[in-house]
C-alpha positions in Angstrom: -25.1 36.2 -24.7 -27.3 37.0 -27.8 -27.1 41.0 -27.0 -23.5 41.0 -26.4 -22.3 39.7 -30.0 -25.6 41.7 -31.3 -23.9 44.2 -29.6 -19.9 43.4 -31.2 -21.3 43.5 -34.3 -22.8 46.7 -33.8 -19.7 48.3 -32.5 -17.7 47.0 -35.4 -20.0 48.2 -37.7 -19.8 51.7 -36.2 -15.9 50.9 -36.5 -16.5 50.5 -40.0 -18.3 53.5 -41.1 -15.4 55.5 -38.9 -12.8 53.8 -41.0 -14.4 54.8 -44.4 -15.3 58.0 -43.0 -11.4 58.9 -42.1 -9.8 57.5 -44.8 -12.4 59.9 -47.3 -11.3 62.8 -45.1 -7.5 61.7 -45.3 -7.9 61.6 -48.7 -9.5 65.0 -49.3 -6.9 66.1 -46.6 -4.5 64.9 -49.0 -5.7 66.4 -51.8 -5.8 69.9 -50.0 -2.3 69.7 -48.6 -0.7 69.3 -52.1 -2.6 71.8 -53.4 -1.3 73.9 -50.4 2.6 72.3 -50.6 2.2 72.9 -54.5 -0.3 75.7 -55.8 2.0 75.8 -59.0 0.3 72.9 -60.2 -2.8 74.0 -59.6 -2.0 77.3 -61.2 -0.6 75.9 -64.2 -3.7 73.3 -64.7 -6.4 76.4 -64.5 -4.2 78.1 -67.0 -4.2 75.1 -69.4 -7.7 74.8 -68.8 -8.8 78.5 -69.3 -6.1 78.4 -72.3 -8.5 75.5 -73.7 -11.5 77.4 -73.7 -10.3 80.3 -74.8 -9.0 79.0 -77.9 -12.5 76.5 -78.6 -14.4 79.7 -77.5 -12.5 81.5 -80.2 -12.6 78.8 -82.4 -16.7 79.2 -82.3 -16.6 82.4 -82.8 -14.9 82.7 -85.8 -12.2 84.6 -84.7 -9.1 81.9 -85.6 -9.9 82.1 -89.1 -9.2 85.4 -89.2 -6.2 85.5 -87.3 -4.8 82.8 -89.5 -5.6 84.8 -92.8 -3.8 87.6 -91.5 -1.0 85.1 -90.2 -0.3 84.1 -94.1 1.1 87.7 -94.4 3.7 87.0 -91.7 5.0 83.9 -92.3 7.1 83.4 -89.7 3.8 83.0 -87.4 2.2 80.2 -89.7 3.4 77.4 -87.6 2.1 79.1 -84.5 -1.0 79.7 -85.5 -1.4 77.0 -87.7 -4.4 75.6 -89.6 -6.0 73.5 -87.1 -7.4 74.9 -83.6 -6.0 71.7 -81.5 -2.5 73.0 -82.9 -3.1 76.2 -81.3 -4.2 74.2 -78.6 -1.4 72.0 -78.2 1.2 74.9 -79.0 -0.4 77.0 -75.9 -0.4 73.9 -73.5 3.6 73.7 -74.2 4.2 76.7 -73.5 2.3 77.2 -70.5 4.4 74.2 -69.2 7.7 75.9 -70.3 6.2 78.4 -68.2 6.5 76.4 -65.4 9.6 74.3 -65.8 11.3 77.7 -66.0 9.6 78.8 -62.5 10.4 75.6 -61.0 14.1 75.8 -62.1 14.3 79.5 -60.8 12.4 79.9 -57.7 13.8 77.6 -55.0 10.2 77.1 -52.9 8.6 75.4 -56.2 11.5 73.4 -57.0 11.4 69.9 -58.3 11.8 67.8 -61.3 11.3 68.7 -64.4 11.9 66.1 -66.8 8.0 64.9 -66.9 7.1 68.2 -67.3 9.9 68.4 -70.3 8.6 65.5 -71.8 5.5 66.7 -71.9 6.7 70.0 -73.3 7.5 67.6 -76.3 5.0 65.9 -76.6 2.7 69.0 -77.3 4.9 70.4 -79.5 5.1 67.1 -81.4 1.5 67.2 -81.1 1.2 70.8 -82.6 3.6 70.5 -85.4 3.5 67.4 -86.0 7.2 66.5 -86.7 8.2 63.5 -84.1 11.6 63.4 -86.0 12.4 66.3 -84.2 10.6 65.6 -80.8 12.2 62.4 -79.4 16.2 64.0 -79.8 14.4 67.0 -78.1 13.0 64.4 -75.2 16.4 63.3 -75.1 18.1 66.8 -74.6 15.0 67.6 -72.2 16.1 64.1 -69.8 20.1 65.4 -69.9 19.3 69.2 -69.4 17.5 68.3 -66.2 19.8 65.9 -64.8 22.4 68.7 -65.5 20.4 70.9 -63.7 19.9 69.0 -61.1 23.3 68.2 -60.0 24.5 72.1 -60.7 21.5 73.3 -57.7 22.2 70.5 -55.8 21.8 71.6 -52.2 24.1 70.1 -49.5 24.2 67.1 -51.0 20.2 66.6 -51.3 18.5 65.7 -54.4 
């Protein structure tokens, strides 16, 4: 009697293991499947993070300073290159993710929403230049824009 619940306990301990075991495979399953449903993210988070280091990389080497002295010549790229690196920073990031609402909206296989991705758009820019005044009316025209968008390539009635 002794060996056969020494024995149950075994077996469900066995269970066990083979539950954790499959749900750390579902979840790297996962992980690889949205990847593979969605590479655009992934694309767009490698640019943002090579964009990153490119810009602290320059940043160490000395090489902002001297764009941004020879930016005071041109004004009209001051607030682009601006005088701190995490502007340049921030600025890039936007635009990288203007990068992608615009090949979301245009190629039909990456299609989805947008309007987190506008919002964040925003929120680097507010980030970068600093003027909120101008950022939450932009959120605002971001949130409309998309839910324009989204009923004009509507498909069959399918969100």
């Amino acid at each position: 009697m002794d060996d056969r619940r020494q024995d149950e306990k075994e077996l469900q301990k066995r269970d066990e293991k083979d539950e954790k075991t499959n749900e750390k495979s579902a979840e790297e399953k996962s992980f690889e499947e949205k990847s593979r449903r969605d590479p655009l993210s992934t694309v767009i988070w490698a640019f943002i993070l090579i964009w990153v280091g490119l810009v602290l990389l320059a940043d160490r080497a000395g090489l902002l300073g001297a764009i941004r002295v020879g930016a005071r010549d041109l004004p009209f790229i001051l607030p682009f290159v601006g005088e701190s690196t995490w502007t340049i920073i921030f600025a890039g990031i936007g635009v990288i993710l203007l990068i992608e609402v615009a090949v979301r909206l245009l190629v039909p296989s990456y299609r989805s929403d947008v309007v987190g991705t506008l919002i964040g758009v925003a929120v680097m820019f507010g980030l970068a230049f600093g003027n909120w005044s101008l950022i939450w009316p932009l959120i605002l025209v971001a949130i409309g824009l998309s839910l324009l968008l989204r009923g004009l390539f509507r498909r069959g009635g399918r969100d």
